[in-house]
Every structure is written in structure tokens, then in C-alpha cells.
N, C-alpha and C positions, 0 to 999 in steps of 0.2 A: 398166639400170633407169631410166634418165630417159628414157625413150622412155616408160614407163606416166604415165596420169593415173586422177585418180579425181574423180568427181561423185559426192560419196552426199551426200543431206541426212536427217536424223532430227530430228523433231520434236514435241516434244510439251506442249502447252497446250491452250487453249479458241475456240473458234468463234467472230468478233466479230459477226457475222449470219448468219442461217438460209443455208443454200446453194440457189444459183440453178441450174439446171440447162438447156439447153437444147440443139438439135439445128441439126445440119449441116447442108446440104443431103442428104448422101448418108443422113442417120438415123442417122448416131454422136452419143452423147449425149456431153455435154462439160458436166461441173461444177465451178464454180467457189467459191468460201471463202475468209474472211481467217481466221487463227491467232494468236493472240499467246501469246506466251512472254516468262515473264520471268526477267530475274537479279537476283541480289541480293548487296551486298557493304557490309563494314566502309569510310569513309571515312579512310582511314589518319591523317589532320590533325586530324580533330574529333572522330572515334571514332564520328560518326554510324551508320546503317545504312540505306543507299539502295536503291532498285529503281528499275529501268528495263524499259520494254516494247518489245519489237519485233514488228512487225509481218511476217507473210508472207503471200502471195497464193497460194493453193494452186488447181492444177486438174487434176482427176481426170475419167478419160477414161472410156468402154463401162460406167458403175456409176450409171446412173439410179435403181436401187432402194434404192443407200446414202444417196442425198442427202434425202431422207425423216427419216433421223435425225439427220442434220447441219444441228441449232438451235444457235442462238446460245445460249452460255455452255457448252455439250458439252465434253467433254472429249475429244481424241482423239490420237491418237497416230500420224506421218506418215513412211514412209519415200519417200523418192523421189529427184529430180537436180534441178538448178538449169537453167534455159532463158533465156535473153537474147531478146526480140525488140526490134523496132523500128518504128516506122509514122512518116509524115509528117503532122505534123499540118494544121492549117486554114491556118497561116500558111506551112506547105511546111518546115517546121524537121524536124527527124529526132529523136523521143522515144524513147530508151529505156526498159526496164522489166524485170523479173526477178521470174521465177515458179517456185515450186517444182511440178513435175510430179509428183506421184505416183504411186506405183507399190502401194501398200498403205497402207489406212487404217483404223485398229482405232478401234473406242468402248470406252472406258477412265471407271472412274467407275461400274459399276454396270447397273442397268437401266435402260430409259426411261420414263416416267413413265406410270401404269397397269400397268409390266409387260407393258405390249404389246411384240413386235414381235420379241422374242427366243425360242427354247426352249432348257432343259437342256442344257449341257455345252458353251454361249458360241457355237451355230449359230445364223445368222438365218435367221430364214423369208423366203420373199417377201414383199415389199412393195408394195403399187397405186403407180401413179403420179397424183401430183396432178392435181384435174380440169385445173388451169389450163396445163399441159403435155402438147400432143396429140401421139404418138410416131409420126413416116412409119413405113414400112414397113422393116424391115431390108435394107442392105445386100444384096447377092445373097452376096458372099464373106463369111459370117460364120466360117469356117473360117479365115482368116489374120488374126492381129490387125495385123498391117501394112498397112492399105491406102493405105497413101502418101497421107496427107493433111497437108497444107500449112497456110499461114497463112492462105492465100484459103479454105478450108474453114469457115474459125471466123466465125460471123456476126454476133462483137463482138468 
């Protein structure tokens, strides 16, 4: 049994700004969000009661039509795994950073405001894509959701 690992992350809080969304070279869309979740606890010395916020970097891959309801203060709910990268920065130093991948992201909290965007029995409709994001053309292999894409893929 020590030979298994496990990556799950679940999470769920609110969106700290609208989600950005943009594309690859190849036309996979890649969205990106920060989340915060908070706890909360008794200060055992004072009897106080504290919170603390943490923040995650969420990035959600092939779901340009979710990122449309993913505004700031949203409530949403994030399964997915934790991903390590690294880049060199300006002065040639080696920066880490760690980002939750997701795998599934629900809107939690109700409807969206007008009532748009949802119908009956918690299905979304389609959604346009923002003028300000113009979509290439798909991939040719839309049939495999693995097309081996890398870190030189991502064009931030």
C-alpha cells in the first residue's frame, strides 16, 4: 500500500476576481481564478474567535463557456489535484508556484443574477463567449482530451 498516492483537492469558497480566460496556440482554452476559503477557530488562551483566509489559484482547462459565470464574490465549489510548476524568472532565479487543476467546477449559492443563464433541474444552457476573447479554430483532434500539452502551450 505505500506504493499509492493521492492528489485530490476539494474546495469550496468564493471567486476573488472575475475569471480570465484565454487560448493556446493550438485553441484549447485555459481559465484561470483565485478562490478563497476560510477557517475559523476558538483561540484557546483568550477564548477569542479568529478567521483566516487562504487563498488558491485555480485553472480550469476546455470550459470557456463556464467562465462567463465565474465573477468575483461567486460561490463555487472545486474538485481537482494540486500541479507544482516553475519558470526562470528576469533575474535567471527558479520560481515556484502551485496551482489547483480542476477537474469539475459547480456554482453553488443559487442563480445568477437576472436568472439568466441557467434552466430547470440545475442544466446550463450555452453561453456566448465574450466579445473581448476571439476563439481560433478547434484543434483538429477534438476526440482525445489529451493532446500532450505542455508548459510552453500556456501563453502566460
Amino acid at each position: 500500500m505505500a506504493s499509492r498516492s493521492v492528489n485530490k483537492v476539494i474546495l469550496l469558497g468564493h471567486l476573488g476576481k472575475d475569471a480570465e480566460t484565454k487560448f493556446t496556440p493550438s485553441g484549447v482554452s485555459v481559465t484561470k481564478f483565485s478562490v478563497a476559503t476560510n477557517r475559523r477557530w476558538k483561540d484557546q488562551q483568550t477564548g477569542e474567535w479568529k478567521e483566516e483566509t487562504d487563498w488558491a489559484n485555480v485553472v480550469l482547462w476546455r470550459q470557456e463557456n463556464l467562465a462567463n459565470y465565474l465573477t468575483k464574490g461567486k460561490q463555487v465549489y472545486i474538485e481537482g489535484r494540486l500541479q507544482t510548476r516553475s519558470y526562470d524568472d528576469k533575474d535567471g532565479k527558479k520560481q515556484y508556484f502551485t496551482e489547483v487543476v480542476a477537474d469539475d467546477v459547480i456554482l453553488v449559492g443559487g442563480r445568477p443574477e437576472g436568472g439568466e443563464g441557467f434552466s430547470g433541474g440545475g442544466q446550463q444552457q450555452p453561453v456566448s463567449m465574450p466579445r473581448s476573447a476571439q476563439k481560433p479554430k478547434p484543434a483538429a483532434d477534438e476526440a482525445g482530451m489529451d493532446q500532450g500539452i505542455t508548459d510552453d502551450d500556456v501563453p502566460f
